[in-house]
C-alpha positions as CSV (number, residue, x, y, z in Angstrom):
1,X,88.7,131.0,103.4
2,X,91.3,128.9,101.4
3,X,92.9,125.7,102.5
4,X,95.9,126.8,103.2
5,X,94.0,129.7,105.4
6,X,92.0,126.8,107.0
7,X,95.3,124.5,108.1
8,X,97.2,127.6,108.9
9,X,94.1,128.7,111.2
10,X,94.3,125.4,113.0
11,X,97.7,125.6,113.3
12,X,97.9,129.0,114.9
13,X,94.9,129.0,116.6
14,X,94.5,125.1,118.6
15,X,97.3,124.0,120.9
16,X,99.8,121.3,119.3
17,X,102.1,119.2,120.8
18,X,104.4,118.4,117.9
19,X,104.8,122.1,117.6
20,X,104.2,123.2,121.1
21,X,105.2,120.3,123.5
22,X,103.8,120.3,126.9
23,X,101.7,123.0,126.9
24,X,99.1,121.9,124.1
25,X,99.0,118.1,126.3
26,X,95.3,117.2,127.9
27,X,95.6,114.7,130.4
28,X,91.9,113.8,130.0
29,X,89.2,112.9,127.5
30,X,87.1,115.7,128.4
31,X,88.0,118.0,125.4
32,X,87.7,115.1,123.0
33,X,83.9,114.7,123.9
34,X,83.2,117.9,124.2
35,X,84.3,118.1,120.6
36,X,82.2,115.3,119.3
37,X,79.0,116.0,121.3
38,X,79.0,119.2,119.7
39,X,79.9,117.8,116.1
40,X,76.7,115.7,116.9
41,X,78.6,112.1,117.9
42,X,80.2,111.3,114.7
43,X,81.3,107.9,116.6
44,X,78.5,106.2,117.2
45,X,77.8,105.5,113.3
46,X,81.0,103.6,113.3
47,X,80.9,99.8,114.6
48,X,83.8,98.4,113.7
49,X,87.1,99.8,115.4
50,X,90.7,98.7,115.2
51,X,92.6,99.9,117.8
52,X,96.6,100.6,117.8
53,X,98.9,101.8,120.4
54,X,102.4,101.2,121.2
55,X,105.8,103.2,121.0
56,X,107.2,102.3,117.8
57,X,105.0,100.8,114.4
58,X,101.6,101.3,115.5
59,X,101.9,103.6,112.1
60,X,103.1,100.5,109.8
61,X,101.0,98.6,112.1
62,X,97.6,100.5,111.1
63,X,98.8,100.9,107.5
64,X,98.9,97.2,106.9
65,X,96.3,96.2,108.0
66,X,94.0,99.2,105.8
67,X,95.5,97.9,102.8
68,X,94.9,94.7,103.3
69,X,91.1,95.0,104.0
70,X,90.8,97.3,101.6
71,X,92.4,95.0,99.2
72,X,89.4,92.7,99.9
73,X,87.0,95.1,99.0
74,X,86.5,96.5,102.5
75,X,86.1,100.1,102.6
76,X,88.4,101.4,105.3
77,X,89.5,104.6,107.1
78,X,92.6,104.9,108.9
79,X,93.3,107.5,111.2
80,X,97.5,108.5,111.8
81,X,99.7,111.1,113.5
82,X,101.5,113.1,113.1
83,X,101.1,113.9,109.4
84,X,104.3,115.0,106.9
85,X,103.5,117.0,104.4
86,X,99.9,117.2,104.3
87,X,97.5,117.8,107.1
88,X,95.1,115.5,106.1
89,X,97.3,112.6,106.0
90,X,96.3,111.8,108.8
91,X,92.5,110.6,107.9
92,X,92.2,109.0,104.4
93,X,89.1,106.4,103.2
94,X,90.8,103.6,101.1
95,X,94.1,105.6,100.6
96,X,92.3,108.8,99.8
97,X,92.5,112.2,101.5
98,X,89.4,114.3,102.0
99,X,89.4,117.3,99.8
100,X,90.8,120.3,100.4
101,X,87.2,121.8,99.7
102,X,86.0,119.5,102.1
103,X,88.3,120.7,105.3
104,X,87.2,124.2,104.4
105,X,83.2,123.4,104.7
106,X,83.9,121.6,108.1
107,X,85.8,124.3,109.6
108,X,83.7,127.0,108.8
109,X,80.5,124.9,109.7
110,X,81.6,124.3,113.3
111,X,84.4,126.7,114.5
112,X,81.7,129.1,115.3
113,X,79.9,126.8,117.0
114,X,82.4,125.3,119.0
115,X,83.3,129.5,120.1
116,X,80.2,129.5,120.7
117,X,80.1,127.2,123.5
118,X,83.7,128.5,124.7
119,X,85.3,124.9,123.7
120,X,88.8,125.6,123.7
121,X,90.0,122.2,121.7
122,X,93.1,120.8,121.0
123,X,94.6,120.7,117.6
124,X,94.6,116.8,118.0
125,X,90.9,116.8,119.8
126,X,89.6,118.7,116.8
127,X,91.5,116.9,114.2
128,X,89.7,113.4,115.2
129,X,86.0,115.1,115.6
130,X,86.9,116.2,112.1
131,X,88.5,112.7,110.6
132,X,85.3,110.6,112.6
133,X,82.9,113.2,110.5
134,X,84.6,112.2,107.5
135,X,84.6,108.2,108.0
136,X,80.8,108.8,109.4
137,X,79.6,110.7,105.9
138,X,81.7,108.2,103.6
139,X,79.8,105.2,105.8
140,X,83.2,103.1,105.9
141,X,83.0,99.6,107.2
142,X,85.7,99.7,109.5
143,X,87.8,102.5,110.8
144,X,91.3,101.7,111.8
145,X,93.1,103.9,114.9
146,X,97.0,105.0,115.8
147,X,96.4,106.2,119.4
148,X,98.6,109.7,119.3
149,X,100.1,109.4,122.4
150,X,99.8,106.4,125.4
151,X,96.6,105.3,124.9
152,X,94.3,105.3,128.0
153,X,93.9,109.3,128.3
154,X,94.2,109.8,124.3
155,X,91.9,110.9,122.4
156,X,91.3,107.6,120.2
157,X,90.1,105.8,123.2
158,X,86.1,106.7,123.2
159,X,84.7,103.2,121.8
160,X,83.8,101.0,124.4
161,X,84.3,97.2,122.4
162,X,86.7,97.5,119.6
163,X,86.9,94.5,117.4
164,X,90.2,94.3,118.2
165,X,92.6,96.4,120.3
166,X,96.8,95.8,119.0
167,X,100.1,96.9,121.1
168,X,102.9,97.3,119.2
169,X,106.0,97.5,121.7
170,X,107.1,99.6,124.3
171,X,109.7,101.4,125.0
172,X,111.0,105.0,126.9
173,X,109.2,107.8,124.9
174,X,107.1,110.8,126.4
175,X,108.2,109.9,130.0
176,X,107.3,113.4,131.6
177,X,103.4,112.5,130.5
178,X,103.2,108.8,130.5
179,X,106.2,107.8,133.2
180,X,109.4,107.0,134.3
181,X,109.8,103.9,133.6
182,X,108.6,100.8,131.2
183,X,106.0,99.7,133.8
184,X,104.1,102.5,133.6
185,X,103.9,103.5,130.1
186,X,102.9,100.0,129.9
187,X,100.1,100.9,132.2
188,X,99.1,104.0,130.0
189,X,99.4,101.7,126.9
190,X,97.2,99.2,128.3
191,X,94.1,101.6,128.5
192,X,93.0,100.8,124.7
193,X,92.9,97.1,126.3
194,X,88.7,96.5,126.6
195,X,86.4,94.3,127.9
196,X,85.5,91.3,125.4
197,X,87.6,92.4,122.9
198,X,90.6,90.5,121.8
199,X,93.8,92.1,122.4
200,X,97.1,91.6,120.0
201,X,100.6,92.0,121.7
202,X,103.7,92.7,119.2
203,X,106.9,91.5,120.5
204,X,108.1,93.6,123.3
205,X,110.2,93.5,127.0
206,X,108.7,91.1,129.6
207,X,107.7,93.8,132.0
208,X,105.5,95.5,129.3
209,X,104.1,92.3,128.4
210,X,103.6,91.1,132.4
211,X,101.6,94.9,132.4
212,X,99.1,94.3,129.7
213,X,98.5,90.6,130.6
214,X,98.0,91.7,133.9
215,X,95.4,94.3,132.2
216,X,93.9,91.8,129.4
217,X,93.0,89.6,132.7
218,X,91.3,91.7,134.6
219,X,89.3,92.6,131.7
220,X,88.7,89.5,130.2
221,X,90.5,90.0,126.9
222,X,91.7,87.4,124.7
223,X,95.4,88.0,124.5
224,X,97.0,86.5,121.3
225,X,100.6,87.0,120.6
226,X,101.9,88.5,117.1
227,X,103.8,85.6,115.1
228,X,107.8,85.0,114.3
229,X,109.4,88.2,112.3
230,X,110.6,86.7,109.5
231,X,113.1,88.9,107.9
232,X,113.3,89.0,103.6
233,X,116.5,88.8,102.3
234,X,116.9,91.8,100.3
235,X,114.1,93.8,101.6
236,X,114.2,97.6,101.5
237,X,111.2,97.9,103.9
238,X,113.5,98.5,107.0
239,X,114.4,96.7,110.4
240,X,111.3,97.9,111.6
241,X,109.1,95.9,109.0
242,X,109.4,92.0,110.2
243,X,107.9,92.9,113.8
244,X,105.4,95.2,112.6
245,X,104.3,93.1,109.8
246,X,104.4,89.5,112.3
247,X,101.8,92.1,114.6
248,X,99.5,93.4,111.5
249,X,99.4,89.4,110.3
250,X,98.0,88.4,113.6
251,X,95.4,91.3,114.0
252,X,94.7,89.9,110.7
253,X,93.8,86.7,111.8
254,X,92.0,87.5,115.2
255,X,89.6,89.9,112.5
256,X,88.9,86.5,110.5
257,X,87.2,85.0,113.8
258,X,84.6,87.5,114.1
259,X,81.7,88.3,112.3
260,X,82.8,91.4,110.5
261,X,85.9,88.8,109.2
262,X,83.7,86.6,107.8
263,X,84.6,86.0,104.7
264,X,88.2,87.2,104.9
265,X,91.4,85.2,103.5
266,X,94.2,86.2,105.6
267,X,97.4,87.1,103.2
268,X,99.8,85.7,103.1
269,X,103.1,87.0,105.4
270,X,104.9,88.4,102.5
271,X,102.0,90.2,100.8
272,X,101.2,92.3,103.4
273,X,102.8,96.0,102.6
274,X,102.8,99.1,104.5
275,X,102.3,101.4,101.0
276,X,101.5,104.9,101.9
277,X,103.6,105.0,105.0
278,X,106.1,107.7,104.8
279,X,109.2,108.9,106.3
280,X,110.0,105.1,107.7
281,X,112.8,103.5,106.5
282,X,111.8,105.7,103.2
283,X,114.8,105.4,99.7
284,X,114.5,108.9,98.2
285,X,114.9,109.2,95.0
286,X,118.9,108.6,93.9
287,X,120.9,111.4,93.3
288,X,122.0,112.6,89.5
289,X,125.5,111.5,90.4
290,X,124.3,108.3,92.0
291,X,124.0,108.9,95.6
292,X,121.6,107.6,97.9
293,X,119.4,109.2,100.0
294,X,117.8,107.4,103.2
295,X,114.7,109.0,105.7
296,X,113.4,107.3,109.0
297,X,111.8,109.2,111.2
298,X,112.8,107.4,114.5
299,X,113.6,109.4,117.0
300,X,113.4,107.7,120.7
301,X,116.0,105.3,121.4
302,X,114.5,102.0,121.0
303,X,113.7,103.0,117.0
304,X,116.9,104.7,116.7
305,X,118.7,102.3,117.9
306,X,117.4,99.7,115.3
307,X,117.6,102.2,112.8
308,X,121.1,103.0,113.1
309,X,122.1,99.1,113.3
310,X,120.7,98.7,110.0
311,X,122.1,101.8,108.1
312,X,126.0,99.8,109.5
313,X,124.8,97.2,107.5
314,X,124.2,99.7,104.3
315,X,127.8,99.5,101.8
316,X,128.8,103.3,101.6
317,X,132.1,105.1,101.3
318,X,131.2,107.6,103.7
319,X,128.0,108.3,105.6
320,X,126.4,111.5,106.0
321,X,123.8,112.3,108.4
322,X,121.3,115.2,108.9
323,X,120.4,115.4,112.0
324,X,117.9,117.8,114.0
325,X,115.7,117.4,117.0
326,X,113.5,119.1,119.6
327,X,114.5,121.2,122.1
328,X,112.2,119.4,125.3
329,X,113.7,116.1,124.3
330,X,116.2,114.2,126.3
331,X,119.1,114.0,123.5
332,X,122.1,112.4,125.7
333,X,121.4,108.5,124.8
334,X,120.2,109.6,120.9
335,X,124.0,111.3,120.9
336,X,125.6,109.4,122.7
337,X,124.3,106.0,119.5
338,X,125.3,108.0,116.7
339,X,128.1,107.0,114.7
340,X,130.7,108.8,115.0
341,X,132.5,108.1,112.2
342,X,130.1,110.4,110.2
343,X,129.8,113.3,108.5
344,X,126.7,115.7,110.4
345,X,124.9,118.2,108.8
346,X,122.8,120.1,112.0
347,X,119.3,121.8,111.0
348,X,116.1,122.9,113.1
349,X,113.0,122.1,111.6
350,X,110.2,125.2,111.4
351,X,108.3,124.7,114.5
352,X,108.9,126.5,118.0
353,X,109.9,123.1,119.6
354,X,112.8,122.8,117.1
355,X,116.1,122.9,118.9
356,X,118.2,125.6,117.2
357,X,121.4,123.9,114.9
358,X,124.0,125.9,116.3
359,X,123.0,124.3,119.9
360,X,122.5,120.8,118.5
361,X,125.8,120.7,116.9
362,X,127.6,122.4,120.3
363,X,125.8,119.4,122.4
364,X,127.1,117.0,119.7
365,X,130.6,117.8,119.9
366,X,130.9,116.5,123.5
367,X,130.1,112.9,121.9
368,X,132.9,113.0,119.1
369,X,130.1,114.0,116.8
370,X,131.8,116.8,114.1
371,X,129.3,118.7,111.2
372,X,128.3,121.7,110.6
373,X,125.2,123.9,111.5
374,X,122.5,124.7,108.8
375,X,119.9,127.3,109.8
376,X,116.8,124.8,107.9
377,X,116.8,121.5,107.0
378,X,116.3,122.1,102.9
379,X,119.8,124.2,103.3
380,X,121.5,120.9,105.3
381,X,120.5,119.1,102.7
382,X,121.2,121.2,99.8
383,X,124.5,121.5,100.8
384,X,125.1,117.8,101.9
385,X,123.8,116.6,98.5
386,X,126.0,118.8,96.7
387,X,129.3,117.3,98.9
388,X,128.6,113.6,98.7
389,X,130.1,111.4,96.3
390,X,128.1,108.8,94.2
391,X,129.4,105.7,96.4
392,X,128.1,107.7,99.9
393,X,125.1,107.2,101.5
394,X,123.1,110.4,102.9
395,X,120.6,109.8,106.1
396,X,117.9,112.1,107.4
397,X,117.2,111.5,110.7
398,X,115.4,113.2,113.4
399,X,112.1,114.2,114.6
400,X,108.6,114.0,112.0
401,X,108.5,117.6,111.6
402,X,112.3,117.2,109.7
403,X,111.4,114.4,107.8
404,X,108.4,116.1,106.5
405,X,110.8,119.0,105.6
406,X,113.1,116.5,103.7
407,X,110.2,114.7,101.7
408,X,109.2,118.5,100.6
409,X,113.0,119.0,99.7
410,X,112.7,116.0,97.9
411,X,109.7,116.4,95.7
412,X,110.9,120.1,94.9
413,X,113.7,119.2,93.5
């Protein structure tokens, strides 16, 4: 078996939400420990846990905060999701990917075995058996975790005392699993909160915070609050960045007060970087003719919203925007934010969640929004790089699966 045989087997064969939606959602840990019981309980040879959950930049969040311990000589794994380009993206050991080689072994090693004992996993369950077996065999000092989705019923939330547990913000995403309002994605949040261990809050709406302090209480954790966002004149890190990086500072400093941070100089605000973190806030490569080319992956309303404030502030001619989204996704308030002033380009991304173009850009129309359809993203763009001028400005937007499509675009051109 190859390793493109391997991915497309756990593709095709494991239920996934980013491809699937609701039907590939568990709504307990049962599958995850079913999973690492039979891969033999990769997790208990790993001690020192960072835990990250929130709506938006628990990504940038968990990024940060790998390279900067592993800028100090720390060796660190870091466990994401969704993943771009690559499906091991999502588990890398200092920056590094397992190899390819390495993805094949594990699969054929313990797919029969998990047949065996008629364990019907996940895509995401068996994904973090296999990154924990990774970090386990490389004997990394600390591992640091994005939570996939909520945070009390994912699958990232099987250690009992991380060093530190983080909460980005909060904001409306995933309602028909987490629910209806703030207050109770707050509550689903606040399940990574543990007993004893300190807990970081990122700036976010009063009745998140009044959730997880409500939480952090109850469990006796130390709640510390993420610093000032201090935004760099200049900076082509995004809107998102001065929050995200004000949170990953202040995890920083809580690690510094423990025993595994003894010995650790907290960095300095502006050297902190989020290096490796694609498809946020992410300048392409410029055009032959001079044109630039923008990608953010943001794609509930909070992080849109943001988004889209910062790309006004961008100087452009005209704006050009290539746009495409999933089909179980409540579009009206993403529409009803986009400018209307610019030029769309409508694609679907490859995946059976992906809602078709022609339907996107009929939806669109009712909120002034005028394009045309493109049957993939790589044609949308192809054809929208070919029409804008050298003084226009060309965004990507949309869900992960069409920014992954654009930054293969991108690198094949």
């Amino acid at each position: 078996m190859t390793y493109a045989e391997s991915v497309q087997w756990l593709f095709d064969q494991l239920p996934m939400f980013q491809r699937q939606g609701a039907a590939a959602y568990k709504a307990d840990l049962s599958g995850t420990w079913n999973v690492l019981e039979a891969l033999g309980r990769p997790d208990r040879s790993l001690d020192h846990i960072i835990h990250v959950a929130g709506t938006n930049g628990k990504g940038s969040v968990c990024t940060a905060l790998s390279n900067a311990l592993q800028a100090q000589g720390r060796k660190v794994a870091l466990f994401t999701s969704p993943h771009l380009t690559d499906f091991r993206e999502r588990m890398r050991v200092n920056g590094e990917m397992p190899p390819e080689e390495w993805v094949v072994q594990f699969i054929e090693r313990y797919r029969p075995e998990l047949e065996s004992a008629q364990l019907q996993p996940s895509f995401f369950e068996w994904t973090f058996g296999m990154a924990l077996t990774w970090f386990a065999e490389e004997e990394v000092d600390a591992v640091v975790l994005e939570t996939g989705m909520g945070g009390r019923l994912d699958s990232t939330n099987v250690f009992p005392k991380p060093l530190v547990t983080a909460i980005t913000n909060i904001g409306l995403d995933h309602q028909q699993f987490l629910g209806p309002d703030i207050r109770s994605i707050a509550r689903e949040k606040a399940g990574i909160i543990k007993d004893g261990s300190p807990l970081v809050m990122g700036r976010m709406r009063p009745e998140a915070q009044s959730v997880l302090l409500e939480t952090a209480n109850r469990c006796g954790a130390e709640v510390h609050y993420a610093g000032v966002a201090v935004h760099d004149a200049g900076s082509t890190h995004g809107p998102h960045w001065p929050e995200n990086r004000a949170t990953a500072h202040k995890v920083l400093e809580v690690l510094a007060t423990t025993p595994f941070g003894r010995g650790l100089n907290v960095p300095a605000l502006s050297d902190l970087t989020k290096a490796g973190h694609a498809g946020r806030w992410q300048w392409l490569p410029v055009l032959e003719n001079g044109t630039r080319l923008l990608l953010d992956c943001a794609h509930n309303l909070d992080g849109l919203s943001k988004t889209l404030k910062a790309v006004e502030d961008e100087t452009f001619d005209e704006l050009w925007v290539v746009f495409g989204a999933v089909n179980d996704k409540d579009l009206d308030g993403a529409l009803e934010m986009m400018p209307k002033s610019a030029q769309y380009a409508f694609c679907a991304a490859r995946i059976p969640r992906a809602l078709p173009s022609a339907d996107l850009a009929q939806r669109s129309e009712a909120y002034g929004l005028k394009g045309r359809a493109y049957s993939t993203v790589a044609h949308a763009m192809d054809e929208v790089t070919k029409r804008a001028r050298s003084t226009d400005l060309v965004v990507a937007l949309g869900s992960v699966f069409v920014a992954g499509e654009v930054l293969t675009w991108s690198d094949a051109r």
